[in-house]
C-alpha positions as CSV (number, residue, x, y, z in Angstrom):
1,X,20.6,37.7,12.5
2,X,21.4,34.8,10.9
3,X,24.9,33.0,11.0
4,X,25.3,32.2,7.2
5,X,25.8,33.8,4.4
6,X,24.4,36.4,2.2
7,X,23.3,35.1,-0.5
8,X,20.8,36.9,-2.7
9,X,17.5,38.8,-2.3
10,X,14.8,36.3,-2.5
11,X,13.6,38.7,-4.8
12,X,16.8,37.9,-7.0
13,X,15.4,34.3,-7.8
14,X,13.5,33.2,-10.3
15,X,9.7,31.8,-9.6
16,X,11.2,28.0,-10.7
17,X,14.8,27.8,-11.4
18,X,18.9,29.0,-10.0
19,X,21.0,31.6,-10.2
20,X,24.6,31.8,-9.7
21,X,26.1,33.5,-6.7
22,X,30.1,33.9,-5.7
23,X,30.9,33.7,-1.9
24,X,33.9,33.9,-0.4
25,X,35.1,33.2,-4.2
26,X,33.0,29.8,-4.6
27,X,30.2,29.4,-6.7
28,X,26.8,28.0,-5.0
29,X,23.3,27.5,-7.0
30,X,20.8,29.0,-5.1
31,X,17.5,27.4,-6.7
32,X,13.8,28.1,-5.9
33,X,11.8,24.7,-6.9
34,X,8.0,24.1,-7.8
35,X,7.0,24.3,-4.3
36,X,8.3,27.6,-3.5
37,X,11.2,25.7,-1.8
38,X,14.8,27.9,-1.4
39,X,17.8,24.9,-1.7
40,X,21.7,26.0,-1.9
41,X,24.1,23.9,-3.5
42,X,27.9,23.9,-4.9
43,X,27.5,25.3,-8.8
44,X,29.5,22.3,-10.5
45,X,28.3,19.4,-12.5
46,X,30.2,16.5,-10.8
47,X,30.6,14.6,-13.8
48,X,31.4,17.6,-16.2
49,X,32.2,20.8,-13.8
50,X,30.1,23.1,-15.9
51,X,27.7,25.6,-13.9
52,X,23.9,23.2,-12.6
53,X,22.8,26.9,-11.8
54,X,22.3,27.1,-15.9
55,X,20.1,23.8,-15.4
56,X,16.3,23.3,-15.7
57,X,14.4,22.7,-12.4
58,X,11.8,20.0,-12.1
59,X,10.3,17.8,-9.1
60,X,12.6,19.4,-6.3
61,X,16.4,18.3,-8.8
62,X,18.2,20.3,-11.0
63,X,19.3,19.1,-14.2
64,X,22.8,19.9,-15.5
65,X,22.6,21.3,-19.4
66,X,25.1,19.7,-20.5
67,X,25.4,15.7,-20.4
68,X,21.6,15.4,-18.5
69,X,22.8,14.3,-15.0
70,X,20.2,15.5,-12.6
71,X,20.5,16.2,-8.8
72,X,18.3,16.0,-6.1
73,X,17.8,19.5,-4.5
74,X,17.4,18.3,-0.7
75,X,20.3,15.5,-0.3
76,X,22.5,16.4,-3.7
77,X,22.1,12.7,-4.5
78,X,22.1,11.9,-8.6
79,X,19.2,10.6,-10.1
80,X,20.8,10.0,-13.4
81,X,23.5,9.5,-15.3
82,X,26.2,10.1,-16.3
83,X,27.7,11.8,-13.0
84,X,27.5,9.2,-9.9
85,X,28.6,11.7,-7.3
86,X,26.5,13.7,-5.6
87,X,27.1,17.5,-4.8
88,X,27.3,19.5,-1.8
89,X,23.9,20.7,-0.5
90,X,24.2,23.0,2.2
91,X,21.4,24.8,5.0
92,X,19.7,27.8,3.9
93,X,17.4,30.6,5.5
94,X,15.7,32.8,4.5
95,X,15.5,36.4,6.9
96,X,14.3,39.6,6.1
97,X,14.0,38.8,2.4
98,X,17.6,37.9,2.5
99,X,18.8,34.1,1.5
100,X,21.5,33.2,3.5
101,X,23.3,30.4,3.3
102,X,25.2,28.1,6.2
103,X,28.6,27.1,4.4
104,X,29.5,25.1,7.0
105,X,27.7,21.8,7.0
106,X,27.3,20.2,4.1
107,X,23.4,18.6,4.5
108,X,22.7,16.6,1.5
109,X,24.8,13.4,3.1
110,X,23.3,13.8,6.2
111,X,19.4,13.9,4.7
112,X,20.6,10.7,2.1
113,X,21.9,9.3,5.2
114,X,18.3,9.1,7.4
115,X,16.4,8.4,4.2
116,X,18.5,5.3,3.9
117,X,17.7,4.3,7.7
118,X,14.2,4.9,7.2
119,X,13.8,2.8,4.1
């Protein structure tokens, strides 16, 4: 059993894209990318604070709707502008057909931390 939490069904997500979900009253983005990949991250623009689940999906980042400030799924990282803060990305597994989700560690600094000591 895994020591996250629920989720979603994976069956819940779309083939390419996010959906909203509320746990423990917060919202998260879970987003299936182009390569079948299952990433989890805090729902809120951090330039704007609108909903990235509503965002398109394209080369592993989600886009927010609203201003065009897009995210990098694995590390939370922007890629453009206008926001210049990157967003919580957190661990996720996938049991059972269940998403869970580990709300504990927040991975995205860790991951842009070891990209930057390997380039």
């Amino acid at each position: 059993m895994s020591d996250g939490k629920r989720a979603c069904a994976l069956d819940e997500l779309p083939d390419v894209g996010a959906i909203q979900v509320i746990i423990d009253g917060d919202a998260y983005a879970i987003v299936r990318d182009e390569e079948g990949g299952i990433h989890a991250l805090e729902d809120r623009c951090t330039h704007a604070e609108v909903a990235l689940s509503e965002g398109e999906v394209e080369d592993c980042s989600i886009e927010c709707w609203l201003h065009g400030s897009r995210f990098d799924l694995k590390t939370g990282a922007p890629l453009e502008l206008p926001a210049v803060t990157p967003v919580r990305v957190y661990p996720v597994s996938v049991e059972g057909g269940e998403v869970f989700v580990d709300l504990t560690r927040d991975v995205g600094g860790e991951r842009a931390s070891a990209a930057a000591k390997e380039g």
